[in-house]
C-alpha positions in Angstrom: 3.0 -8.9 -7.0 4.4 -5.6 -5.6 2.9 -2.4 -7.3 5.4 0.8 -7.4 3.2 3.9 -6.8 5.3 6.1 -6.3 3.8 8.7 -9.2 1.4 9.0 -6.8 2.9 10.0 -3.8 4.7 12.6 -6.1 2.1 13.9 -7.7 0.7 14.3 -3.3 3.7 15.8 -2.2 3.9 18.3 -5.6 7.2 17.0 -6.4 9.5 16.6 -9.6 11.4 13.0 -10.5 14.4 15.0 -10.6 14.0 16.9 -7.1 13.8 13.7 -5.8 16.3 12.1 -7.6 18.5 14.9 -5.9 17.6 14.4 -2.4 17.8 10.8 -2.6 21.2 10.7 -4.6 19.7 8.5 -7.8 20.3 9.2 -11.1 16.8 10.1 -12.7 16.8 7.2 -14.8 17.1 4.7 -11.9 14.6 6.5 -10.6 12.3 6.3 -13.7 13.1 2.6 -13.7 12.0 2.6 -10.4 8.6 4.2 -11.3 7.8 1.9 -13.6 8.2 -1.3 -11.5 10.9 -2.5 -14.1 12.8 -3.2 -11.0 13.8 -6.2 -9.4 14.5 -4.8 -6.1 15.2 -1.7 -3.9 17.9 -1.1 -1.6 16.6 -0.5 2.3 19.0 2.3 1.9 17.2 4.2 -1.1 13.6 2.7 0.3 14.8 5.3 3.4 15.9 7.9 1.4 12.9 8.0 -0.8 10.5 8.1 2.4 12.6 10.2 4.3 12.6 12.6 1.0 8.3 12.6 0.7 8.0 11.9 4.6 5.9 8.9 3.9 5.9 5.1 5.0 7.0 2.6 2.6 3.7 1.6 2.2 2.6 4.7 0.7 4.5 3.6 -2.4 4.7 -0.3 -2.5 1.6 -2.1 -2.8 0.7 -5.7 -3.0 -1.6 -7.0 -5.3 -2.4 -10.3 -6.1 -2.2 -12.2 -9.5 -4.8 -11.9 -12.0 -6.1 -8.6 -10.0 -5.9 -5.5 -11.2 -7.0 -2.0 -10.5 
C-alpha cells in the first residue's frame, strides 16, 4: 500500500497546509484529503507541484508499505 507522508515533509520544511495549498494551486481540502491518504490517486501534475513547492523527491512523501505491516 502507498503511505502519504506528506505531514512530515511539512512539518521539515516548517510549512502550513495552506501555504502550500497556495503554491501548488489546491484547495486546502484536497489537500487535507490528500494528507490523509483518502485518495485514490495524484495527478503527475500536482505530484510536481507539491515537490517543486518543498524541493523534495516524490519519495520523500509516498511510501510503500506492504500489507499487514505497519509502523
Amino acid at each position: 500500500m502507498i503511505v502519504v507522508t506528506l505531514d512530515v515533509m511539512l512539518a521539515t520544511r516548517k510549512m502550513r497546509s495552506k501555504e502550500l495549498a497556495e503554491r501548488v494551486g489546491i484547495t486546502e481540502a484536497n489537500l487535507s484529503l490528500l494528507k490523509s491518504g483518502k485518495v485514490k490517486g495524484v495527478r503527475f501534475e500536482t505530484l510536481d507541484a507539491i515537490c517543486a513547492a518543498l524541493d523534495c523527491q516524490p519519495g520523500d512523501i509516498l511510501e510503500y508499505r506492504a500489507k499487514g505491516r505497519s509502523r
